[in-house]
N, C-alpha and C positions, 0 to 999 in steps of 0.2 A: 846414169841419171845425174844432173847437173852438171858444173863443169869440170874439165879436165885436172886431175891433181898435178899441179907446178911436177917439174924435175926437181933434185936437189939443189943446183946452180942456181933455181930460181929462188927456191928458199929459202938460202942462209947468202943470198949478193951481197946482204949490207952486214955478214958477220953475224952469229949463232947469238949473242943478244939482240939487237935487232930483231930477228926473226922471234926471239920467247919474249917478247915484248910485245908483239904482234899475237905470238899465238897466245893471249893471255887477256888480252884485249879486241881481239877482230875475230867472226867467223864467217862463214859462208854467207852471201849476199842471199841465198836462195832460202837458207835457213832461220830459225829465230832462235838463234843463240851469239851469244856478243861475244866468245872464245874460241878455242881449239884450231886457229887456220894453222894448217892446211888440210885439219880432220875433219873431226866433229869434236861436239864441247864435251872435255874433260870434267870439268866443274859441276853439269846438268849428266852427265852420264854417271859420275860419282855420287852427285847427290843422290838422284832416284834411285840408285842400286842401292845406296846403306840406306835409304828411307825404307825402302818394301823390304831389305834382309832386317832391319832393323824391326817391323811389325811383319817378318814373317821369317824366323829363323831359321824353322823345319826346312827352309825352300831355298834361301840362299845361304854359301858358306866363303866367306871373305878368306883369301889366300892370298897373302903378303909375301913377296919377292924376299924379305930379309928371313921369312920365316924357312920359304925354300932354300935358300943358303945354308941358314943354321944347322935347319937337321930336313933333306929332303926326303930320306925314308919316312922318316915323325908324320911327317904332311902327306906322306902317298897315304900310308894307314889310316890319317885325319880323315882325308880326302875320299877313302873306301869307306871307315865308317857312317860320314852325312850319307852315303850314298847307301849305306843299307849295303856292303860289297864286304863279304870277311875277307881280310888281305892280311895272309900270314906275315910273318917274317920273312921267310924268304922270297914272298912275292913280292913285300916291298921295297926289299935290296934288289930284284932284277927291275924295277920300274924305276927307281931314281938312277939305276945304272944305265938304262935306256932314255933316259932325260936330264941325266946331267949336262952339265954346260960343253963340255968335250964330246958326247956325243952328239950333243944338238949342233953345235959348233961343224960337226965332221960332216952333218945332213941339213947344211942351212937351208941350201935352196930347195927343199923337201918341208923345212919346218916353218922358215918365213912369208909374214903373208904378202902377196904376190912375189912370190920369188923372189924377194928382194929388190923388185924393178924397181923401185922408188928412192933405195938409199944409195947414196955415189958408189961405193965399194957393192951393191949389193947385198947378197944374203949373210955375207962375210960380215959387212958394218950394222950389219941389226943383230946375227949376234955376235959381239962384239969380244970384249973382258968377263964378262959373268960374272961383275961385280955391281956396287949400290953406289952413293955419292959421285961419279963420274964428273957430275956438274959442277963439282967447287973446281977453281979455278979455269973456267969456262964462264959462264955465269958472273955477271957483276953483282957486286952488293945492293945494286939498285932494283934489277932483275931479281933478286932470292928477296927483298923488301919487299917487292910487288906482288910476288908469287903468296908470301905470304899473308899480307893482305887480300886477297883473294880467296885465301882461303880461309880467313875468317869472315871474309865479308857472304861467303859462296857456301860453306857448311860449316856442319854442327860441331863444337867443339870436340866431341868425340869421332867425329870422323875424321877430323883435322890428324888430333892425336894418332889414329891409326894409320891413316897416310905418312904421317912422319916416322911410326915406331912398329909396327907390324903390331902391335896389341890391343887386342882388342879392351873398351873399358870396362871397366869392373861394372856397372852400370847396367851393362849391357848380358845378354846370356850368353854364357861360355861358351867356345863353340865345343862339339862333341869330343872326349879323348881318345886317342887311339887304342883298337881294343887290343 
């Protein structure tokens, strides 16, 4: 439904800022959102999510990329407990061991969505490094200005915050600990 998603060649022709300039300011002709081309809007899909996890904790449970880094067993367990799942110790070590970056890496085109059709290298260039900050030095100062402005113009100072740092604010209700 709609139109066809660009190739990679078509998306980044005039250079990966150009295109986050685009996707930052332009969405789909078909849609009502003024972001996310060649998706959907980032901005409108982030907000609504922390708004309802935000007036409904039990339901939604925010899981930050830097938090999976740190301590990915921490987060399997996190992740079992919202879910009402007892997940021992040693369940949790065989599931970050099934999901870390080397094995996701070894089953991309198993774990990527559409197989990776979309990105130049494929399943291989979605996942990538298994790391965070990638964009500095990609990205202009002007592009990481814009971006950031946008996110303060687009959400709540606490969501901002969490999108930058994996933490959720004090503000806000903890998420559960691991049992």
């Amino acid at each position: 439904v709609g139109p066809p998603l660009p190739r990679y060649e078509e998306v980044v022709a005039d250079g990966i800022p150009a295109w986050f300039d685009k996707f930052l300011t332009t969405g789909w002709d078909c849609l009502p959102e003024s972001d996310g081309w060649p998706f959907w809007s980032f901005f409108k899909n982030t907000k609504t999510w922390w708004e309802y996890g935000q007036a409904n904790p039990e339901r939604v449970l925010f899981v930050h990329f830097n938090n999976l880094l740190a301590d990915l067993a921490g987060e399997v367990k996190r992740i079992g407990s919202f879910l009402d799942i007892g997940v021992t110790d040693e369940m949790s070590e065989k599931i970050a061991e099934a999901t870390c970056f080397k094995s996701m890496k070894k089953n991309a085109a198993v774990v990527t969505p559409l197989g990776g059709a979309i990105w130049k290298g494929g399943a291989d260039d979605f996942i990538f490094k298994g790391t965070n900050g990638r964009w500095k030095g990609v990205l202009t100062d002007e592009n990481v200005q814009a971006y950031e402005a946008k996110v303060k113009a687009e959400l709540s100072p606490e969501c901002g915050h969490w999108l930058r740092t994996g933490e959720m604010p004090s503000s806000s209700s903890p998420p559960p600990s691991p049992a």
